[in-house]
N, C-alpha and C positions, 0 to 999 in steps of 0.2 A: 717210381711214381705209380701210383696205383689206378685202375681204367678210371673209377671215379673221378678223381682227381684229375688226371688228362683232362677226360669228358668240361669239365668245370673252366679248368684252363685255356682251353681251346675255345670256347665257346664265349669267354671273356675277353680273350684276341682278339674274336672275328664282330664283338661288340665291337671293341674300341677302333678298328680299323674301318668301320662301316660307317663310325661316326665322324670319323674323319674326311670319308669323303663323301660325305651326305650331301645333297644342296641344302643352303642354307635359305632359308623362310625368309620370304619375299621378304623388302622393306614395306611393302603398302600391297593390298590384296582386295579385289573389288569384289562387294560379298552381294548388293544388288544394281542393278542398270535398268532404266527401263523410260520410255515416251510416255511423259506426262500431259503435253499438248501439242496438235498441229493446226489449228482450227483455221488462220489467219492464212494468206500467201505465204510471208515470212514471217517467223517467230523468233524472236530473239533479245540479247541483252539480260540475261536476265539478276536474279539477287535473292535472297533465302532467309528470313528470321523466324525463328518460334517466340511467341507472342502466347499468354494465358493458356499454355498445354496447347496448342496448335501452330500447326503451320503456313504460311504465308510465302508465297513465292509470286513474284513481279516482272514482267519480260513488256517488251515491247510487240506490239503487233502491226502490220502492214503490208503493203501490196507489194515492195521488194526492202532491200537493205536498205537503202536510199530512196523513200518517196514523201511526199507530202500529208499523208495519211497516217502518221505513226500515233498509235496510240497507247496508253499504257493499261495492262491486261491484270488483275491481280489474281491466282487462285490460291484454297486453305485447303485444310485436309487437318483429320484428327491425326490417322498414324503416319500420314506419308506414303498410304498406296493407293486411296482413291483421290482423287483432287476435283473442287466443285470450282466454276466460277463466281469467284466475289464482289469483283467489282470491275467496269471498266471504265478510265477515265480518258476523256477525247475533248480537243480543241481545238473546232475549225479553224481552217488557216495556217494551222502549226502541226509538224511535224515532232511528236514527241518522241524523247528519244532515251537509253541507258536510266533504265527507272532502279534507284536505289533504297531500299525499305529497311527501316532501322526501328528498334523503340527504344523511345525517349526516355530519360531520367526518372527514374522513380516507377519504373514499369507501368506507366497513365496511359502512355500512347502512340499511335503508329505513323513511322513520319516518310512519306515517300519525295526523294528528292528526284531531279530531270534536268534535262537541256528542253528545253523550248525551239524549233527552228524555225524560220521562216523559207520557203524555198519557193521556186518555180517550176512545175512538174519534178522534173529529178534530175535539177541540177543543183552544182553547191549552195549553202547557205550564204542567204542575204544577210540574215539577222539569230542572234541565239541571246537567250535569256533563262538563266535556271529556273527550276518553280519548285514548289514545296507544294504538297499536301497532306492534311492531319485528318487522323480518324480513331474513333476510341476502341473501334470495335471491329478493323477492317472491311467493313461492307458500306458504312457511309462516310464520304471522303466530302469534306469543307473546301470552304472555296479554295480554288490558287493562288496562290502567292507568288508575285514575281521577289528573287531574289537575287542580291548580289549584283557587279555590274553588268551591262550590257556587253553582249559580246567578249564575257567570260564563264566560260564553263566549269562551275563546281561540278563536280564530277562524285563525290563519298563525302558525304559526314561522318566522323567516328566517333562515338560520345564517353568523354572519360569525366566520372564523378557529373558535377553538374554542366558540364562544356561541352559545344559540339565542333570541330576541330577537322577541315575541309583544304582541299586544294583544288584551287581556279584558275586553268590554261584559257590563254589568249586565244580567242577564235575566231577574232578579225578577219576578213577578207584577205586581206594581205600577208598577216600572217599564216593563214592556209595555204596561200601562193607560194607562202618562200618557206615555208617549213620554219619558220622564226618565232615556235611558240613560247612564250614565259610561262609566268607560274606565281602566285600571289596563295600565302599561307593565310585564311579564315579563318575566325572562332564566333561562334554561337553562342547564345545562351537559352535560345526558345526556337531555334530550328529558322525563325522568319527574318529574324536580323542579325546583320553581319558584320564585325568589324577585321578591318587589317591587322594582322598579328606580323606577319614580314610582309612586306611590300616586293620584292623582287627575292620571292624563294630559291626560285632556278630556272635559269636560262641557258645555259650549255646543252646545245644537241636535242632541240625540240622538244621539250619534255610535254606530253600531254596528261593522260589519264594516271589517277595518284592514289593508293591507297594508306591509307596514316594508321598504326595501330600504337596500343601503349603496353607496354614491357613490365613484367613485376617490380623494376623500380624507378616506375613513373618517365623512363625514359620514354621518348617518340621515336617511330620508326618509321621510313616512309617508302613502300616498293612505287618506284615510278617508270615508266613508261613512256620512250623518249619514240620520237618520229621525224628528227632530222636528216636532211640532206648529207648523207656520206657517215651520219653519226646516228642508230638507235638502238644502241645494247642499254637494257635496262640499269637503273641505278638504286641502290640500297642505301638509303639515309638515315643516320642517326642524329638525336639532338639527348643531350645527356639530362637536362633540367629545364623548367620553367625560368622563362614563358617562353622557351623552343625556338629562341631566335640566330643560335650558332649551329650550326648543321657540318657531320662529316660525312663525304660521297662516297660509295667506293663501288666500282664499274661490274657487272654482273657480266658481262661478254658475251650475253645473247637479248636479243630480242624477246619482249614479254608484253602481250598482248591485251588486255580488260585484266591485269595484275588486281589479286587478290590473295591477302595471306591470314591467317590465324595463328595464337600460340596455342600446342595442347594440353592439355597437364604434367607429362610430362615434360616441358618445357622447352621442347623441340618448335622450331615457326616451321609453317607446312603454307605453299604457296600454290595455286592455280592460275593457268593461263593458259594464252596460246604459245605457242614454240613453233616457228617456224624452220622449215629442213632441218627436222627432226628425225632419229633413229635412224639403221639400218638403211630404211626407203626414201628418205630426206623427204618429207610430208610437211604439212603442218596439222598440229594436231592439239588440243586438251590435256594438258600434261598437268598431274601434280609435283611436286618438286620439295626436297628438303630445303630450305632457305637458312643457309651457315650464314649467320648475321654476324660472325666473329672474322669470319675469312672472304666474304661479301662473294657468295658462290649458293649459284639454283644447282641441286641435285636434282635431275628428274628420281621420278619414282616409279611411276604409274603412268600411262598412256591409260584418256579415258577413250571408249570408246567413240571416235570423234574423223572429222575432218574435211578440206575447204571452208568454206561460212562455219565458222566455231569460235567458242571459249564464253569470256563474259560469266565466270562461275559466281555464283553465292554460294558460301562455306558457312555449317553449322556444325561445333561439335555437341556431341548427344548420343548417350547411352553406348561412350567407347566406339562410338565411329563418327566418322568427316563424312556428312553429309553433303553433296556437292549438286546445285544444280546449274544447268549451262545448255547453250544451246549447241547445236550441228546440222551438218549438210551430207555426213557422209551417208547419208539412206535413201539420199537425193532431194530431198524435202528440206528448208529449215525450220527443223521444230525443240522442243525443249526438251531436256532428259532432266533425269533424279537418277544419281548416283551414290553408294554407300560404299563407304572405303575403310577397312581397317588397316592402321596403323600400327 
């Protein structure tokens, strides 16, 4: 063999051996982080839609996690790196709470869903009522809407074709006492009135907060968020066809906190939430997560930059990145971040 030769050969070796034991490129890589607002005591809850080339993000504001003061905060922004205030909307007497911001059918309008609470300084709720409110252009918001029963909590609307398609945990007194929450399946067709699609969705193991997405074929999926006594590892629901009233469960084995998920193009579902003793230092933190809807298993991915008072993410995908925003505590403040995450 001739030096060239060697030189060629050798040099193709120590390619192929380098590539071998290269690390391998993250699964999710956080490309910006950054505090979009702390203005309030507490900031938090928050939710994320782009609307007519802009952006739209909704959090709750008030004087702690729990007071009677909550109100709901909305700010926009052309690219996602300055952010104005747009609008705030407040209701003496009631603490508002988890503001959810969607638009509606036919790209016409912006619909902000809520709990409603009633309390006494900052002890538990007496009374909860959801509410709705519409705006064409996010800066002027129409009146409120009480929606759905008393003393149940819609918590996400998710709109597929012309339907909006919710789930409502019991929030009863009593059932706050005993951790004995249910859960009644919604559908919409105008955002303000609601009918029963299942009456007793689920009830095993406190199930509270629910997010419902729909599948390239038409199937329903539903990450929910249980918080009973001795039982709250999240559950992963599927319903195969309309009108989505046969449902299979299957046990996620952790806890999942303000659970929010998306599919991306390529057709991977990509989940946020909180995760409690999590990683190495057993924390609780902001986690994104693979969501195997085949094997009913959260992959973390990604630790956001998070932790104590955290999660509650709004997910947008946009221009080949998961745009995520959500609040935290861990810089001692709770305030709201914007997160960009390649996948």
């Amino acid at each position: 063999m001739n030096a060239k030769l060697f030189v060629v050969c050798l040099l193709a070796a120590l390619s192929a051996s380098a590539a071998d034991t290269a690390t391998p490129a993250p699964a999710a890589k956080l490309t910006e982080f950054r505090k979009i607002w702390d203005a309030a005591p507490h900031n938090a809850f928050t939710d994320l839609v782009r609307f007519n080339n802009r952006w739209y993000c909704v959090f709750r504001e008030g004087s702690a996690h729990v007071s009677p003061d909550g109100a709901v905060r909305v700010l926009t922004s052309d690219t996602g790196y300055w952010w104005e205030s747009a609008a705030r909307i407040e209701m003496p007497g009631f603490d508002l709470r988890d503001p959810k911001i969607t638009v509606m059918p036919g790209n016409s309008r912006l619909m902000i869903l809520g709990g409603a609470t009633v309390r006494e300084d900052n002890k538990p709720a007496t009374e909860n009522q959801s509410f709705v409110a519409l705006s064409d252009d996010g800066k002027k918001w129409g009146k409120v809407f009480w929606v759905g029963p008393t003393n149940s909590w819609l918590w996400r609307v998710t709109w597929h074709r012309t339907s909006g398609l919710g789930v409502a945990y019991d929030v009863t007194p009593e059932s706050r006492a005993d951790k004995k929450y249910g859960t009644t399946l919604l559908l919409t067709k105008n955002g303000v009135d609601y009918d029963t699609l299942v009456p007793d969705f689920l009830t095993e193991g406190g199930p509270t907060e629910a997010t419902l997405r729909v599948g390239t074929e038409n199937e329903l999926l539903c990450l929910q968020r249980r918080d009973g006594k001795g039982t709250n590892t999240a559950l992963l629901g599927i319903s195969k066809k309309i009108p989505y009233d046969e449902w299979a469960w299957k046990d996620l084995g952790k806890f999942f906190g303000g659970p929010n998920f998306i599919q991306i193009p390529d057709g991977r579902w990509i989940a946020c939430g909180r995760l409690q003793n999590h990683g190495p230092d057993k924390k609780t933190k902001t986690v994104v997560c693979e969501l195997d809807v085949n094997k009913g298993e959260l992959i973390p991915l990604l630790d956001l930059p998070s932790g104590g008072d955290s999660s509650y993410p709004g997910m947008v995908w946009h221009e080949n990145q998961l745009w995520i925003t959500y609040y935290s505590s861990h810089e001692g403040k709770t305030a709201i971040y914007l997160a960009r995450v390649k996948l």
